[in-house]
C-alpha beads as a LAMMPS data file, in Angstrom:
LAMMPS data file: protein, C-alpha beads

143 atoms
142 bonds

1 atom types
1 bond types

-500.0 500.0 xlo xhi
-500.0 500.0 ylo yhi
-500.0 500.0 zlo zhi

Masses

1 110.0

Atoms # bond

1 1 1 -4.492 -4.942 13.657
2 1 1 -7.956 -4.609 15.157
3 1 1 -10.864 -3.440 13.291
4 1 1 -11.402 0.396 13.410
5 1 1 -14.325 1.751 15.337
6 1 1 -16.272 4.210 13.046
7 1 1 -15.793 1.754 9.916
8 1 1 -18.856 1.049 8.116
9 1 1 -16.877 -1.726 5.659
10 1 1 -13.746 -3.157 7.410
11 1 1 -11.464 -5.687 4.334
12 1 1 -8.605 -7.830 5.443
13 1 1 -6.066 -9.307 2.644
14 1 1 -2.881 -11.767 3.156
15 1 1 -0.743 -10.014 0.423
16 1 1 1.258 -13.164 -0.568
17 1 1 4.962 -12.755 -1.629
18 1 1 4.613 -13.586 -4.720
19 1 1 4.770 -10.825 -7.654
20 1 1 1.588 -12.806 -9.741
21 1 1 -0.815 -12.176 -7.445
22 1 1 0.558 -8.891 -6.656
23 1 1 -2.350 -6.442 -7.325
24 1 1 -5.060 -8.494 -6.426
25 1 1 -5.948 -7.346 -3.210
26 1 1 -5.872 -3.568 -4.513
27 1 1 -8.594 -4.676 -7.377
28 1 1 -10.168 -6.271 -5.042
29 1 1 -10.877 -2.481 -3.160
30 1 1 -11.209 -0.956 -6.397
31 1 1 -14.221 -2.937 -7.062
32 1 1 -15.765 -2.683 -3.616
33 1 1 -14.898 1.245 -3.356
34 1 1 -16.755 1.337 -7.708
35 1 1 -19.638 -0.541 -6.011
36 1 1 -20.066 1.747 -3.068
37 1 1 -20.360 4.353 -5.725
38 1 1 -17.525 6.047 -4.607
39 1 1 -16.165 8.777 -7.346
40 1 1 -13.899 7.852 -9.664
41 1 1 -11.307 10.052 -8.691
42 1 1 -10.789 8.883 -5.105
43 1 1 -11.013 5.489 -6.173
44 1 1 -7.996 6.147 -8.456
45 1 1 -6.127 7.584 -5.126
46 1 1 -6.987 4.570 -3.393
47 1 1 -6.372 1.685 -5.629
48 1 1 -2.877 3.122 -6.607
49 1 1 -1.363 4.345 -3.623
50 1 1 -2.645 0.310 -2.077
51 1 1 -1.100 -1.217 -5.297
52 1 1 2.227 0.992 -4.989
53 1 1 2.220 -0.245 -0.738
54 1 1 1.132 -4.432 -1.767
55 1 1 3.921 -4.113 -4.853
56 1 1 7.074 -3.034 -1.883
57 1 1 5.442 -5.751 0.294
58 1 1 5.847 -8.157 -2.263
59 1 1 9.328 -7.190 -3.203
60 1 1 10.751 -5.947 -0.172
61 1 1 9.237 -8.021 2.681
62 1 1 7.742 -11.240 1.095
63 1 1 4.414 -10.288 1.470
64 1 1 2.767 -8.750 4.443
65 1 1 -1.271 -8.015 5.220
66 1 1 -3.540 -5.155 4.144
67 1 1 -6.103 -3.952 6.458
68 1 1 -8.799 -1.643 4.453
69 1 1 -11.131 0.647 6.644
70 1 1 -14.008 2.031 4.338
71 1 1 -15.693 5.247 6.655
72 1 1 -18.285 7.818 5.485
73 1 1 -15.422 10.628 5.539
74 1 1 -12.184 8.720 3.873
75 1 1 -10.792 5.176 3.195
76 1 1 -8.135 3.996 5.422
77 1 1 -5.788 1.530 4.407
78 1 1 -2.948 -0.020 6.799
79 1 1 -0.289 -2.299 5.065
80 1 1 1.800 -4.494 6.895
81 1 1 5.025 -6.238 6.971
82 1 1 7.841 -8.297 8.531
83 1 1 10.406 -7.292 5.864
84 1 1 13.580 -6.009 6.823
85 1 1 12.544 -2.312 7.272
86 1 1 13.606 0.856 5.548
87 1 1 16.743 2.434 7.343
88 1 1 16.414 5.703 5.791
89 1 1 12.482 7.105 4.911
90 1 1 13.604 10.488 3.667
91 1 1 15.920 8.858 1.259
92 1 1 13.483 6.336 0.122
93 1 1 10.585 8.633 -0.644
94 1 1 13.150 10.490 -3.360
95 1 1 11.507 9.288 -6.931
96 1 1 14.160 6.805 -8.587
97 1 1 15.585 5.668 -5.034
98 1 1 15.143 1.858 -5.151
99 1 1 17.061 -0.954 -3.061
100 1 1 14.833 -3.587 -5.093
101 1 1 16.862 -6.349 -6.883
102 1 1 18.064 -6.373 -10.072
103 1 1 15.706 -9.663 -11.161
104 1 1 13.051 -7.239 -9.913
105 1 1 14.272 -4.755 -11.997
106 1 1 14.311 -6.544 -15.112
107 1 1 10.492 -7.695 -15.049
108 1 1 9.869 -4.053 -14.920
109 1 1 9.556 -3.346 -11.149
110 1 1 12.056 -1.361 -8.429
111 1 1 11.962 1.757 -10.646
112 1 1 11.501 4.031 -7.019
113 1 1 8.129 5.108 -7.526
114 1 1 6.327 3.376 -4.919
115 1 1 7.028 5.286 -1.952
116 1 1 6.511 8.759 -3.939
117 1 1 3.158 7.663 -5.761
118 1 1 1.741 6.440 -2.449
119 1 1 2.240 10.188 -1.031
120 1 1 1.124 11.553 -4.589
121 1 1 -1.914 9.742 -4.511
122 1 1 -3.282 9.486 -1.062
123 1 1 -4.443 13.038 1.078
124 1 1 -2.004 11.541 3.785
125 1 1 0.536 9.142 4.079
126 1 1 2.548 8.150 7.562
127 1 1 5.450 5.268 7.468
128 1 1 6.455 3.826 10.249
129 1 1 9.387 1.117 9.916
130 1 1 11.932 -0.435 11.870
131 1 1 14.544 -2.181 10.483
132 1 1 14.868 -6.319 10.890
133 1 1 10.951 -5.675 11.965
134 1 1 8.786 -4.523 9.444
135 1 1 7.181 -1.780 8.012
136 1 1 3.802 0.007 8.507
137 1 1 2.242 2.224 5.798
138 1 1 -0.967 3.767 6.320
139 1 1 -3.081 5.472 3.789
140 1 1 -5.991 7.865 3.501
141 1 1 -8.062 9.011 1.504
142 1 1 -10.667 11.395 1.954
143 1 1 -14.059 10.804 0.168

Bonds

1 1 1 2
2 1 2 3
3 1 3 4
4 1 4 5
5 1 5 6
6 1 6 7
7 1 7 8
8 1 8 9
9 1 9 10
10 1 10 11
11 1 11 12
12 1 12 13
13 1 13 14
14 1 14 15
15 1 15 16
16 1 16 17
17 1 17 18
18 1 18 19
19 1 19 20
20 1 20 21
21 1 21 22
22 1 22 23
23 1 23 24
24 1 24 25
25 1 25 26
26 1 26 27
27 1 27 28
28 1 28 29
29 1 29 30
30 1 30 31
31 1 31 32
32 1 32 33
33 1 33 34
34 1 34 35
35 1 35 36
36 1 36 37
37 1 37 38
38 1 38 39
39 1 39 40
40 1 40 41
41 1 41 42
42 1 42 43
43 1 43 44
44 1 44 45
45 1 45 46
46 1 46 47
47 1 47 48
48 1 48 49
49 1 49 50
50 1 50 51
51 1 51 52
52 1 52 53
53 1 53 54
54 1 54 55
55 1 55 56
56 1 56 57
57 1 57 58
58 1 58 59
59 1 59 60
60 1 60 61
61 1 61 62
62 1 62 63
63 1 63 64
64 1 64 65
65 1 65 66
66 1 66 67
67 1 67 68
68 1 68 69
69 1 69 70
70 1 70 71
71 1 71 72
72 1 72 73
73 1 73 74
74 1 74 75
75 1 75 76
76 1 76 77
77 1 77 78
78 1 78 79
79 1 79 80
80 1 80 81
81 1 81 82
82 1 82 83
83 1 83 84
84 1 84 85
85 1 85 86
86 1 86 87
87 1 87 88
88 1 88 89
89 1 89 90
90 1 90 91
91 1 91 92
92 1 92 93
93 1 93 94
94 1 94 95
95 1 95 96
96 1 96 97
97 1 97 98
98 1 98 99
99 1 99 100
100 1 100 101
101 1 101 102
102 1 102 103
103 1 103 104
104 1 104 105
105 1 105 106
106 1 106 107
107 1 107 108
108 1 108 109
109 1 109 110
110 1 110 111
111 1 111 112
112 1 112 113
113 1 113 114
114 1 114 115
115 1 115 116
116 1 116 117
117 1 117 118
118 1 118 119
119 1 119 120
120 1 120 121
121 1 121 122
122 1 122 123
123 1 123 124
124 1 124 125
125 1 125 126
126 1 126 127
127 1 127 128
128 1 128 129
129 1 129 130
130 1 130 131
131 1 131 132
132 1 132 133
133 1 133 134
134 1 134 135
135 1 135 136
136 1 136 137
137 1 137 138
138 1 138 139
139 1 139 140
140 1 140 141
141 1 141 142
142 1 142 143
């Protein structure tokens, strides 16, 4: 992903696949956005719908890479992955749908929320995702 003309803060994270440092990268824009004086509200949007997108990274794809795109007028956040795709976006954006494992399940994750808070928590929300290639979410936010 190249950086985004009209970005005034551009943030690049390696989400690793591993569910203990899942999170960090979204904190990590929290922060920045709390610093920047955003309000509190839109930093709530951001920071959960990017949590929700690095958490299905982590479980569905291994990890993937967060690009964060801070402009006067929204945040945009772009989430990559090489995971193995989602065959079926309507289905998956129904709350409770979840193709997560059951080990997953059974620390508490997988419950089929992510998909559906991501689109109740950003102002819009576009998925694009091929399967045995990845997955794309992107994320705004309007300040």
């Amino acid at each position: 992903m190249s950086d985004d003309i009209g970005a005034f803060l551009t943030l690049h994270y390696v989400i690793p696949g591993d569910l203990m440092a899942a999170g960090e990268a979204s904190s990590s824009v929290r922060n920045k956005l709390i610093q920047l004086g955003v309000s509190s509200q839109k930093v709530k949007k951001a920071a959960i719908s990017m949590y929700e997108a690095e958490i299905n990274a982590v479980i569905h794809a291994g990890g993937g890479e967060a690009f964060v795109y801070i402009k006067p007028e929204k945040i945009v956040i772009v989430l990559e992955d090489h995971g193995p795709g989602i065959p079926d976006i309507e289905q998956a954006m129904q709350e409770g749908f979840s193709t997560a494992p059951e080990r997953i399940r059974e620390m508490g994750f997988g419950a089929g929320m992510g998909l559906p808070n991501m689109k109740r928590y950003s102002d819009r929300l576009d998925i694009k995702s091929e399967v045995g290639k990845g997955t794309t979410i992107t994320i705004e936010v309007d300040i």
